[in-house]
Backbone as CSV, one residue per row, in Angstrom:
resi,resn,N_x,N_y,N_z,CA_x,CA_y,CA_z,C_x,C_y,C_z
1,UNK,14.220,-4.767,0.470,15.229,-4.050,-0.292,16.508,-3.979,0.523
2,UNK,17.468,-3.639,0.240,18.998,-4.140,0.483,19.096,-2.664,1.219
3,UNK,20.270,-2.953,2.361,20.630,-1.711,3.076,21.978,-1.191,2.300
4,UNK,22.076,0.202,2.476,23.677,0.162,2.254,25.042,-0.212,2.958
5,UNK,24.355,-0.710,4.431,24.985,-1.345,5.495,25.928,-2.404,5.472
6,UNK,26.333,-3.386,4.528,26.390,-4.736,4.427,26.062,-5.512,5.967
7,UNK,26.510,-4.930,6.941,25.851,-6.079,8.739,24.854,-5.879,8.890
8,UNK,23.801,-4.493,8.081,22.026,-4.481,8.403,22.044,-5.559,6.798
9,UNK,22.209,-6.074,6.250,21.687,-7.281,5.188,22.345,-8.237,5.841
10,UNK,23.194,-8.694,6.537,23.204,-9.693,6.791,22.853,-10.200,8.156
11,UNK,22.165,-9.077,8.858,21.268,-9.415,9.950,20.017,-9.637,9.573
12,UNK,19.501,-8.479,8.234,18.569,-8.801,7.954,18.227,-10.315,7.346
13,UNK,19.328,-11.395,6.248,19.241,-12.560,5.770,18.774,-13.854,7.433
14,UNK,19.928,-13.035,8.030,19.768,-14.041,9.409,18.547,-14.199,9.669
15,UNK,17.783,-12.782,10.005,15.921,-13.198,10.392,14.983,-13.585,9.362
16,UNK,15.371,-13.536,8.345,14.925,-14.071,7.365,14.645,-15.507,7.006
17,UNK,16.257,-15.669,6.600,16.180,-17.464,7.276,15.733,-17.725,8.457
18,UNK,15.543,-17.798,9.525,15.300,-18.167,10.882,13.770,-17.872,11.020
19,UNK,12.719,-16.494,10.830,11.113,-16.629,10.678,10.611,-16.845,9.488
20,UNK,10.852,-16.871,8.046,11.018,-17.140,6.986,9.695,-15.971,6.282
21,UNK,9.248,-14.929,7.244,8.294,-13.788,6.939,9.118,-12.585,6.393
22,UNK,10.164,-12.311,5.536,11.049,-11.427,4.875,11.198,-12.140,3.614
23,UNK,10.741,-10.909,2.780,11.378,-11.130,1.520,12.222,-10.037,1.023
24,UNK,13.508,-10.115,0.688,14.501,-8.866,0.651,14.461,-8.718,-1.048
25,UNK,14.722,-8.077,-1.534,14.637,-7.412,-3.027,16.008,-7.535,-3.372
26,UNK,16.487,-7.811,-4.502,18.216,-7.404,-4.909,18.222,-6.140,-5.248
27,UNK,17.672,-4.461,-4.641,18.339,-3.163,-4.943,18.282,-2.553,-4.019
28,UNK,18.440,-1.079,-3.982,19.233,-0.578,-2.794,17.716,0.350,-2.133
29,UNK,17.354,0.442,-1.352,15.978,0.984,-0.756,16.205,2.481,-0.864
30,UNK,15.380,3.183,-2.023,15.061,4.572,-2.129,13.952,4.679,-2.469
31,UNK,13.443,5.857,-2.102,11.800,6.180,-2.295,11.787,5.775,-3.771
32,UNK,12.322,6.644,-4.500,11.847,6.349,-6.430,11.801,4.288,-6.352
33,UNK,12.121,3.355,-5.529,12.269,2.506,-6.117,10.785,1.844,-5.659
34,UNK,10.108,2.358,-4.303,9.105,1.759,-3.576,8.237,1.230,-4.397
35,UNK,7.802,1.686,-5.416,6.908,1.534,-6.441,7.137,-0.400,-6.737
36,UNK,8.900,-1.003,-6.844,9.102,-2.062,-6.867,8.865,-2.749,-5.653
37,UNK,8.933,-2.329,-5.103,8.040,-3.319,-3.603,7.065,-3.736,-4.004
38,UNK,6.170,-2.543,-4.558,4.832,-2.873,-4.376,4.305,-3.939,-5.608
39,UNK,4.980,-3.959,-6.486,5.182,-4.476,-7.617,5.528,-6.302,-6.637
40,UNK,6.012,-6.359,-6.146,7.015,-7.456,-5.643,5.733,-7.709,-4.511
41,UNK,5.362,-6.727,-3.822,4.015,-7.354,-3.352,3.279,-8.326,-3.868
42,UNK,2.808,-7.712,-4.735,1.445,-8.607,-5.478,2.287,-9.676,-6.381
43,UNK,3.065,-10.023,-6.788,4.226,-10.953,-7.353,3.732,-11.672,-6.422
44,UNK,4.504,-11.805,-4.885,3.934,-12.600,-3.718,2.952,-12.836,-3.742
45,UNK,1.678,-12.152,-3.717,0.264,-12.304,-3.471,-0.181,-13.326,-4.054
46,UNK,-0.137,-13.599,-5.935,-0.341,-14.252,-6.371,0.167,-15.653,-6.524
47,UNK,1.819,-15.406,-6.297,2.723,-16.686,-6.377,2.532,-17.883,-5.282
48,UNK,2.609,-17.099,-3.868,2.505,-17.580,-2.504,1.023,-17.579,-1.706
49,UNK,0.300,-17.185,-1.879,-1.432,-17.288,-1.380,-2.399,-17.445,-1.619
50,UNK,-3.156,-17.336,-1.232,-4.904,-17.664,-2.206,-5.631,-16.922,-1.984
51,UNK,-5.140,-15.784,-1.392,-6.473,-14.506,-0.619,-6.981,-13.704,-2.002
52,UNK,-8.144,-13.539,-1.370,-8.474,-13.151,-2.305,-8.475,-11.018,-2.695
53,UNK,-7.725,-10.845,-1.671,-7.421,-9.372,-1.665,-5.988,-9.812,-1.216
54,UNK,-5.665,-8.401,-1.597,-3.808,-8.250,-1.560,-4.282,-6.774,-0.356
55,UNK,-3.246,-6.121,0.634,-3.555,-5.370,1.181,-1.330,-4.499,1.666
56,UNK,-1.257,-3.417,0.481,-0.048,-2.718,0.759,-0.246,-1.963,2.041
57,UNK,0.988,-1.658,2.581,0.301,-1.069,3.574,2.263,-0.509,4.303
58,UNK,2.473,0.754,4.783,4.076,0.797,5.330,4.713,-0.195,6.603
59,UNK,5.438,0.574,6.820,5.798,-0.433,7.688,5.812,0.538,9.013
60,UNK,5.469,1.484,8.909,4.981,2.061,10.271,3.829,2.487,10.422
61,UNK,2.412,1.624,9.587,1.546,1.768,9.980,1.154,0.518,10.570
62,UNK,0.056,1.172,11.773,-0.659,-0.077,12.331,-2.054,-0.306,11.623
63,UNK,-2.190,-1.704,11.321,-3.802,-2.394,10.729,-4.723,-2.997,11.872
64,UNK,-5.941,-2.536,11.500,-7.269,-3.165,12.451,-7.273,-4.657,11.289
65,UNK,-7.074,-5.105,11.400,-6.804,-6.461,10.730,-8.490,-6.722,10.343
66,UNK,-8.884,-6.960,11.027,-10.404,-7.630,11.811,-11.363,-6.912,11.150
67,UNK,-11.376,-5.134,11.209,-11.921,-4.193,10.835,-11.842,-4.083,9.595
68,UNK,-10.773,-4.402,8.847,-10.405,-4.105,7.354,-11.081,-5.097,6.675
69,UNK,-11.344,-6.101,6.982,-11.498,-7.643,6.399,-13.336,-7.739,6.467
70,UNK,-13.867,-7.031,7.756,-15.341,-6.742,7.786,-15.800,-5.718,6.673
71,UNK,-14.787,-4.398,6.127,-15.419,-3.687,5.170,-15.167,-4.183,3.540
72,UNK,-14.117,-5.285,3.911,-14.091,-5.687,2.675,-15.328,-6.715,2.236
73,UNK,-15.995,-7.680,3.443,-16.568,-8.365,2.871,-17.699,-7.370,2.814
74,UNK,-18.313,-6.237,2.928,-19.495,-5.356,2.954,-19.577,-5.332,1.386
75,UNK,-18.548,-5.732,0.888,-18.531,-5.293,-0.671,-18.604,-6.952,-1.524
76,UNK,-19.881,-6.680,-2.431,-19.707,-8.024,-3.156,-18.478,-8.596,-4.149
77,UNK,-18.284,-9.708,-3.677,-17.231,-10.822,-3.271,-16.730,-10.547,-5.191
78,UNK,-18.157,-10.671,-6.249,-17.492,-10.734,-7.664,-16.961,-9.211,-8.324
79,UNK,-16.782,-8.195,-7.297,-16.134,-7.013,-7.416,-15.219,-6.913,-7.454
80,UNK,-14.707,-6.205,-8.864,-13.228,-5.843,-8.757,-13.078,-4.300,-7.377
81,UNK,-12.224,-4.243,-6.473,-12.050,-3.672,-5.490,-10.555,-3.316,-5.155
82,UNK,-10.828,-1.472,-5.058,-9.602,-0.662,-4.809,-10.087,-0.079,-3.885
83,UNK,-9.866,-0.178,-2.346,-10.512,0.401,-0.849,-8.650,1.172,-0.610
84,UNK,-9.517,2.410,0.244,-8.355,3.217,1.078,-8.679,4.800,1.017
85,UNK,-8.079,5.288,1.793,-8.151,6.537,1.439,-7.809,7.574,0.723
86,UNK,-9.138,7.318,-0.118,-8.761,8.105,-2.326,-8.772,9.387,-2.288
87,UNK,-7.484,10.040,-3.479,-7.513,11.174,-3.450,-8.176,11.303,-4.926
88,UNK,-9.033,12.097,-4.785,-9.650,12.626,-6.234,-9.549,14.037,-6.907
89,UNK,-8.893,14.021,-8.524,-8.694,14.968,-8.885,-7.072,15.700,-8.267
90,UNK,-6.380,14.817,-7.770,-5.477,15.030,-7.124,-4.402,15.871,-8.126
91,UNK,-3.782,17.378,-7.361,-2.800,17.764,-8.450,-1.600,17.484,-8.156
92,UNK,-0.178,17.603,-8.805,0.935,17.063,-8.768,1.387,18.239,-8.153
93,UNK,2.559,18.414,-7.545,3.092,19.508,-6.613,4.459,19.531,-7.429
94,UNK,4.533,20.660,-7.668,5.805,21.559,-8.614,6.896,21.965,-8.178
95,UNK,6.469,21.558,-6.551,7.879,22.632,-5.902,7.938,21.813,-4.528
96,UNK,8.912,21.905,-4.174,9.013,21.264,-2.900,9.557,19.593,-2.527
97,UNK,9.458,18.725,-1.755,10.307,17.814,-1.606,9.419,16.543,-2.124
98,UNK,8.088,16.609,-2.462,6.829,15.756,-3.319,7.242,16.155,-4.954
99,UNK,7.969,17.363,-5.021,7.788,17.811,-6.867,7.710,16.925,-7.939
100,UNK,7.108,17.098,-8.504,7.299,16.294,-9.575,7.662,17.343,-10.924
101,UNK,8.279,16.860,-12.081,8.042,17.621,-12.992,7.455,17.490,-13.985
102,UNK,6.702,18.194,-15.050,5.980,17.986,-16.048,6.491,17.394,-17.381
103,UNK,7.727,16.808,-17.188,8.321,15.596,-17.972,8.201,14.276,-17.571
104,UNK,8.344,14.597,-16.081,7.631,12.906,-14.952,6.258,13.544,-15.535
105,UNK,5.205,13.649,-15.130,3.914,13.830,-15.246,3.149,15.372,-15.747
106,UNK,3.081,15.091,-17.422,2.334,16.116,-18.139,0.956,16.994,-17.790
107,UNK,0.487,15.879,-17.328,-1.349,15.533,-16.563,-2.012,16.480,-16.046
108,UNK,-2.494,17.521,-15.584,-3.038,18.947,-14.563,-3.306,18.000,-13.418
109,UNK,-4.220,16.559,-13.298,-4.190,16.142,-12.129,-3.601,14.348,-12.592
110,UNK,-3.861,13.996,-11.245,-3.640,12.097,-11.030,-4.801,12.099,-10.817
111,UNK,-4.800,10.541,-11.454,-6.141,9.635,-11.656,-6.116,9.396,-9.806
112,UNK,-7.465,9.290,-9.946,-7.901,8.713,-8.471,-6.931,7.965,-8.103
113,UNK,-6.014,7.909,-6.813,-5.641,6.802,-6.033,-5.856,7.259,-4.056
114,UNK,-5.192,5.835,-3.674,-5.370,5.462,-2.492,-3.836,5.696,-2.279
115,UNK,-3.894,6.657,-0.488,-2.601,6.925,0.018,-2.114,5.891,0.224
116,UNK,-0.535,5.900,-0.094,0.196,4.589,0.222,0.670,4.169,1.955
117,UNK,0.006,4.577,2.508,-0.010,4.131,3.828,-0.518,3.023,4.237
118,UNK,-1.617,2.844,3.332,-2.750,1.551,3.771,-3.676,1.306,2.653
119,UNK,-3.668,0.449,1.848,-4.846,0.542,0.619,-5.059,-1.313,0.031
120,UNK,-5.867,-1.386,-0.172,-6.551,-3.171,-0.520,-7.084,-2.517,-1.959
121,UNK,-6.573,-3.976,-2.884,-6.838,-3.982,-3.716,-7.243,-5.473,-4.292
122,UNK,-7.842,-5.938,-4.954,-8.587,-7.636,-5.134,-7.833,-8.639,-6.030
123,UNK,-7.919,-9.797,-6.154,-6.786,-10.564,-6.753,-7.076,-10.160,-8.346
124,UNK,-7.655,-9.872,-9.142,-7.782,-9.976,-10.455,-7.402,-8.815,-10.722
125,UNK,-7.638,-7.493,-9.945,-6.613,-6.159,-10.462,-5.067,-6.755,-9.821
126,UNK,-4.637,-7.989,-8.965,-3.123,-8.075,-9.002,-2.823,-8.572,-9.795
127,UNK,-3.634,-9.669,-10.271,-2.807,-10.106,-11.817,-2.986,-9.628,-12.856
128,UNK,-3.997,-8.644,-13.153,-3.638,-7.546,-14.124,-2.258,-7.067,-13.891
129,UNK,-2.049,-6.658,-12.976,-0.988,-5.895,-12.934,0.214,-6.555,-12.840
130,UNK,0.686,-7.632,-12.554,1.392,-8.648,-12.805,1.920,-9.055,-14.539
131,UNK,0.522,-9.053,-14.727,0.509,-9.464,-16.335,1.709,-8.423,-17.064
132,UNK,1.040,-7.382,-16.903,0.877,-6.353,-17.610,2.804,-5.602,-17.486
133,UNK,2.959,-5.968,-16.146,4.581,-6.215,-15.765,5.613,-6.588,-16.623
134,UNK,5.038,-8.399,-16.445,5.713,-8.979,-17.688,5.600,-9.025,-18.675
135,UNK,4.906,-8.805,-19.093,5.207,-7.889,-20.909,5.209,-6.652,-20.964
136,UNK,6.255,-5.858,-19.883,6.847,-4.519,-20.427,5.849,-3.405,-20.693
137,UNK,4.656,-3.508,-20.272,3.479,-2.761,-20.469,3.024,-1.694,-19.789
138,UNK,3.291,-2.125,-17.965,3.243,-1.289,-16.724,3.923,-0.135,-16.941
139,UNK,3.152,1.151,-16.587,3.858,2.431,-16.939,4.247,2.659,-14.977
140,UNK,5.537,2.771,-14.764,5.849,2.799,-13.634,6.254,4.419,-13.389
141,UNK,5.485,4.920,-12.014,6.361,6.206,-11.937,6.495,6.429,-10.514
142,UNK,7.439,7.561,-9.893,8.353,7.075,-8.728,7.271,7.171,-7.410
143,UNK,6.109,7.969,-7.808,4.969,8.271,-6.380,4.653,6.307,-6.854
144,UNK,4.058,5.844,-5.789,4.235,4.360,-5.615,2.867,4.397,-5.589
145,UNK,2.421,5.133,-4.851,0.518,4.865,-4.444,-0.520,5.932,-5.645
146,UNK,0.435,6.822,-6.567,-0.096,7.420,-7.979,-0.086,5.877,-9.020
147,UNK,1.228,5.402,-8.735,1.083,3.987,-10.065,0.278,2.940,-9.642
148,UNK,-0.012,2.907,-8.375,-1.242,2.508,-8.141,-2.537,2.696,-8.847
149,UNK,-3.084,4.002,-8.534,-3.847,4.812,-9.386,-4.374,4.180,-10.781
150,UNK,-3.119,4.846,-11.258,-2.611,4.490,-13.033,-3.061,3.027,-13.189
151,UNK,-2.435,2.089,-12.547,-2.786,0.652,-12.855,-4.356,0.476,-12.751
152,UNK,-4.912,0.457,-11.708,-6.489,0.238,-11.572,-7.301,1.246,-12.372
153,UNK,-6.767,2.441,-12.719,-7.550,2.999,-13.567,-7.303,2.135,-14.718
154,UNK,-6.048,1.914,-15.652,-6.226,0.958,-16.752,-7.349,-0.157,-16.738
155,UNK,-7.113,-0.622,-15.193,-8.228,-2.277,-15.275,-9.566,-1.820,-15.503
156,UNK,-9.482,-0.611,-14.457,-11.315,-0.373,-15.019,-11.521,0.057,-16.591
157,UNK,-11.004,0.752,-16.961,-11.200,1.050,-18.406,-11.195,0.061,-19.283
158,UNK,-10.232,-0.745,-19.524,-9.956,-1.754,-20.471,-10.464,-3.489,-20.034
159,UNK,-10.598,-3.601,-18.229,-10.856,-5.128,-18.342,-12.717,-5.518,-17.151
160,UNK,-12.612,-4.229,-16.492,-13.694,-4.438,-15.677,-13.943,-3.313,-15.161
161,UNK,-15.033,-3.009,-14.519,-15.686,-2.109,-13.571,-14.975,-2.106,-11.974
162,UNK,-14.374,-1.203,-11.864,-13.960,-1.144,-10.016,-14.664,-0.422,-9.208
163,UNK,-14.962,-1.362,-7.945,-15.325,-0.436,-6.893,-14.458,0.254,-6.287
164,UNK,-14.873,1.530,-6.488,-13.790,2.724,-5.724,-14.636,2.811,-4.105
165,UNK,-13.799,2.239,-3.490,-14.106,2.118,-1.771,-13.454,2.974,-1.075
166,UNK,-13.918,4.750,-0.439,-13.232,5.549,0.607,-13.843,5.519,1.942
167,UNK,-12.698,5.929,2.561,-12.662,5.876,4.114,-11.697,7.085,4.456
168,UNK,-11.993,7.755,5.484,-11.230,8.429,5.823,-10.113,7.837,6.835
169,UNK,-10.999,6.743,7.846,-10.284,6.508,8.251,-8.790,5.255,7.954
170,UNK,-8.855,4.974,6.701,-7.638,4.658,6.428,-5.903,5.962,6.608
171,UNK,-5.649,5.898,7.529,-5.578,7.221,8.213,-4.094,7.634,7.472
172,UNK,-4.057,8.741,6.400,-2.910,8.921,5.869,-1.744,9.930,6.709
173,UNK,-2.320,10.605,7.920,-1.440,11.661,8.786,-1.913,11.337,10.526
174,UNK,-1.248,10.420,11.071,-1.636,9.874,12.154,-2.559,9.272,12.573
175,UNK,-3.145,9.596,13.477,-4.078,8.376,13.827,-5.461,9.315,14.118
176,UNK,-6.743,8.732,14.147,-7.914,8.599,14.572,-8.908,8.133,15.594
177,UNK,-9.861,8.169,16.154,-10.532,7.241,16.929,-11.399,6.264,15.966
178,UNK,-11.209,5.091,15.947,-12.357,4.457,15.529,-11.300,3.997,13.856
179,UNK,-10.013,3.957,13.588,-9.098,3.991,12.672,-9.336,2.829,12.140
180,UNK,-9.021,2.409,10.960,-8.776,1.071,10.018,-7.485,1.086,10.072
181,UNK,-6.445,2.075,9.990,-5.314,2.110,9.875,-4.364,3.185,10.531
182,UNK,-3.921,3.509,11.393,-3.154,4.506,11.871,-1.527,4.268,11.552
183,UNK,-1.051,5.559,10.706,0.071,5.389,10.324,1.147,6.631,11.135
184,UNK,2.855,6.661,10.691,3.503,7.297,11.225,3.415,6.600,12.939
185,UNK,3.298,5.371,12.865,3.334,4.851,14.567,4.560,4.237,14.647
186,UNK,5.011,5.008,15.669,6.692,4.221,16.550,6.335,3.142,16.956
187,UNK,6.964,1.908,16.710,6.708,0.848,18.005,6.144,0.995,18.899
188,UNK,6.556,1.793,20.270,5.722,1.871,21.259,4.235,2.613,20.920
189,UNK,4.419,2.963,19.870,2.843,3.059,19.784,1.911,2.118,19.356
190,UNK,2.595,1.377,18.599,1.571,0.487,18.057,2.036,-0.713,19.325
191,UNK,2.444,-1.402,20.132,2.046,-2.008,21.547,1.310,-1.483,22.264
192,UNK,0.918,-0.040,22.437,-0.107,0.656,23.060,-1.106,0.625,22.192
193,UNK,-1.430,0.618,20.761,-2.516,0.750,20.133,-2.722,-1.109,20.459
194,UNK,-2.322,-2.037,20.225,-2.661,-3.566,20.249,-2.985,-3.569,21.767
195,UNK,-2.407,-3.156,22.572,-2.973,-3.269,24.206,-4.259,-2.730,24.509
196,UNK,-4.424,-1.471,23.464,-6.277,-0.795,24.056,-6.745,-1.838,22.824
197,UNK,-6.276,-2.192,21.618,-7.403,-3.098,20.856,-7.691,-4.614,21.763
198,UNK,-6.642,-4.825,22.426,-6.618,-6.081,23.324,-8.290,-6.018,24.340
199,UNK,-8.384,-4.558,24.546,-9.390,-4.071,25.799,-10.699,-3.818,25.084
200,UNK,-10.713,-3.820,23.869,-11.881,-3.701,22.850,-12.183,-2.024,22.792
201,UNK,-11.014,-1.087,22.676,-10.956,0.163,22.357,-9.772,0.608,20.989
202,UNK,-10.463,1.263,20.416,-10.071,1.554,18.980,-9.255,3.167,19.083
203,UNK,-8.609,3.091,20.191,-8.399,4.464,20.160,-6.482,4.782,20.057
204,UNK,-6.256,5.929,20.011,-5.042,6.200,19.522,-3.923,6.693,20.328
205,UNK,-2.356,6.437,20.532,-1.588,6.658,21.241,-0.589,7.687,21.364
206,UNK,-1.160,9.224,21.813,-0.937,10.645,21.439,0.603,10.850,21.724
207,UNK,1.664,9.550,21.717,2.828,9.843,22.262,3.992,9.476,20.925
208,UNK,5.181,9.452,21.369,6.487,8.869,20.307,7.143,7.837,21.122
């Protein structure tokens, strides 16, 4: 997504062209829009790869790469699959800097989802959701990892059965011992978290 900077976009185009691992969005980066990332994720997923899981995840969290990919295969391969750490029965918050209002969302709670810190989801719920995009169908709303939710709940209802896969340690408020995902990590933390995974320790870097 585009800075309001114009020299952070055109530093950002520079590394872009030059490692060719950036894909920049044409709008301006605000939370209400994240939801289009994620959207633009799985766009990628399907357009550009063959994996057979898609895996969102921020950009200041760190992934056990290795670890994530072992609990995915624990799960049979012809499963539709939504892994992360699910909130169930989840209520919407009325007040405060999360609020939502009951014109955004009527609902008493949200459908099951996975915090948007770290969450895998399988190629046939991405092109559901792809599909469902382009023909104007996708009900989009500004929590990014609730329209998550919303989407895979549609697939299970209307096209297949999902495995709902939790973990705690997909870690939505710092880090853990023994983590799939530790998020809210500064740089120097995550070179200290890859240096003890380097040593075959899974453990976490209590600093900023």
């Amino acid at each position: 997504m585009k800075n309001p900077r114009k020299e952070v976009n055109a530093v950002l185009r520079k590394e872009a062209a030059y490692f060719g691992d950036i894909v920049i969005l044409p709008f301006m980066d605000r939370y209400e829009l994240v939801v289009l990332k994620t959207i633009a994720i799985c766009e990628f997923g399907i357009q550009n790869v063959t994996a057979a899981h898609i895996m969102k995840c921020d950009d200041d969290t760190f992934v056990r790469v290795d670890t994530v990919l072992k609990e995915i295969d624990a799960i049979p391969r012809e499963k539709s699959l939504y892994m992360g750490n699910l909130n169930l029965l989840h209520r919407p918050l009325r007040n405060g800097k999360w609020a939502v209002t009951y014109e955004e969302w009527p609902e008493a709670v949200y459908p099951p989802y996975a915090n948007g810190p770290g969450y895998v989801i399988s190629k046939d719920i991405v092109n559901f959701i792809i599909s469902q995009y382009n023909d104007r169908k996708l009900r989009l709303f500004k929590m990014e990892d609730v329209s998550m939710g919303m989407w895979v709940e549609r697939f299970n209802h209307t096209v297949s059965a999902v495995q709902y896969s939790h973990s705690w340690k997909f870690c939505q408020y710092g880090c853990m011992d023994g983590y799939f995902t530790a998020h809210y990590q500064s740089p120097r933390q995550m070179v200290c978290l890859w240096d003890k995974l380097s040593r075959g320790r899974a453990r976490c870097c209590n600093f900023r």
